[in-house]
C-alpha positions in Angstrom: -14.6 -47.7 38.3 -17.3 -46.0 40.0 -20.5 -45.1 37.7 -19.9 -41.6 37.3 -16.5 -42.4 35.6 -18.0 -45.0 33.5 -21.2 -42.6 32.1 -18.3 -40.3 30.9 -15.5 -42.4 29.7 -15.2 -43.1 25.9 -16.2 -46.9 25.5 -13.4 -48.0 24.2 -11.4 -46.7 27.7 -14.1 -48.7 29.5 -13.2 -51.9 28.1 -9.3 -51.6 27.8 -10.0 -51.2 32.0 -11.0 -54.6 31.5 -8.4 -56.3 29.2 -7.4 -59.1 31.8 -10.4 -61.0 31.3 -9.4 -64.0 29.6 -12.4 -64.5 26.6 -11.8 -60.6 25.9 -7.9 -60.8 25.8 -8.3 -63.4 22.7 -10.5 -60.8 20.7 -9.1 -58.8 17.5 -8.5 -55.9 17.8 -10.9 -55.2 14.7 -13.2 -57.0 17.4 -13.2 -55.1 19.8 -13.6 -52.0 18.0 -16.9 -53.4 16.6 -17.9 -54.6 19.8 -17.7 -50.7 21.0 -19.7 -49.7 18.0 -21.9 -52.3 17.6 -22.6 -52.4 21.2 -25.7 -52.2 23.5 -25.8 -49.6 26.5 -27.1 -51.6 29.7 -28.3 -49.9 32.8 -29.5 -52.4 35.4 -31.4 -51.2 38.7 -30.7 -52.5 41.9 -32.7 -55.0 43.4 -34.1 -57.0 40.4 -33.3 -60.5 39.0 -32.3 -60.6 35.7 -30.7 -63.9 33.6 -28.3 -62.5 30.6 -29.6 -64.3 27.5 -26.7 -62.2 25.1 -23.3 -62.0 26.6 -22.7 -58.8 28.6 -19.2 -56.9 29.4 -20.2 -56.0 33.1 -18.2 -52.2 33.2 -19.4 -51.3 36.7 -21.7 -52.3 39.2 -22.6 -55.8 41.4 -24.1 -58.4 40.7 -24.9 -61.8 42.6 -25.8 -65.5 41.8 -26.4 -68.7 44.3 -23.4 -66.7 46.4 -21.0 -66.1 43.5 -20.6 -61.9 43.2 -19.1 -60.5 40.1 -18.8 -56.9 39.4 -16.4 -54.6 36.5 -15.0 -56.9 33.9 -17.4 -60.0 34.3 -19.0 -61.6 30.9 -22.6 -63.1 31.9 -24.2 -65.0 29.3 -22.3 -66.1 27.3 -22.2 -69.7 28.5 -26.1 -69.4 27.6 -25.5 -68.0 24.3 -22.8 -70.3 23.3 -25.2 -73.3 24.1 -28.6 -71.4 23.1 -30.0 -72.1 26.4 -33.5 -70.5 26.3 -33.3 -69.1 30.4 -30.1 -69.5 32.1 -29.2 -68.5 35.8 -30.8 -65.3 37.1 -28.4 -62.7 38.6 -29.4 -60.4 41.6 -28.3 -56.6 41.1 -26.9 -55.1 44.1 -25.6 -51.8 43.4 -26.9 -49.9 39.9 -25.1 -51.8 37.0 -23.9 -50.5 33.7 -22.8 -53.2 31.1 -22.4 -53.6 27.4 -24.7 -56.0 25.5 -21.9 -57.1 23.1 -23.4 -58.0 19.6 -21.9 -61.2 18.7 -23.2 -63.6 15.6 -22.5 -67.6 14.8 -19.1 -66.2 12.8 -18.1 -65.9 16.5 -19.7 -69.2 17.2 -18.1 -71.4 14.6 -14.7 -69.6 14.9 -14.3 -70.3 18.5 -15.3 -74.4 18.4 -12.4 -74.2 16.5 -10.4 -72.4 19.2 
């Protein structure tokens, strides 16, 4: 999905382009509509570090770590939200990035210890 596509694409197109990605293919459907909503636009530039304290739906773009690469339909963070680490691994942006902050709560916590 190249960026143009993704700037006008309705969100919720953006992340069934994505449905193979294993945490997001046990989500409600109710989920994921309030994920869409709820959501937070990210645009990253290339060439910084950042670390992804929230988790974030990567919709388009690269991104590399101590020689893994991820790009479209990787979920940073959520390892360091799940565990509340305070600064987890940063991420090196290679090509412009757009991603979706998704806004999830300890509801999501507790139901998924349980998963």
């Amino acid at each position: 999905m190249s960026s143009a596509s993704t700037v006008g694409c309705d969100a919720i197109e953006c992340i069934e382009g994505v449905l193979m990605n294993p945490w997001i293919a046990h989500l409600e459907n109710q989920d994921l509509k309030w994920i869409v909503d709820q959501g937070q636009g990210v645009y990253l530039d290339p060439g910084i570090e950042i670390h992804f304290p929230h988790p974030t739906l990567i919709l388009d773009g690269e991104l590399e770590c101590r020689g893994h690469v991820r790009g479209g339909g990787a979920l940073l963070g959520l390892s360091e939200w799940y565990l509340e680490i305070d600064q987890g691994s940063f991420w090196h942006v290679n090509t412009p990035v757009w991603g979706l902050e998704l806004p999830l709560t300890a509801k999501h916590k507790a139901a998924w210890s349980v998963a």
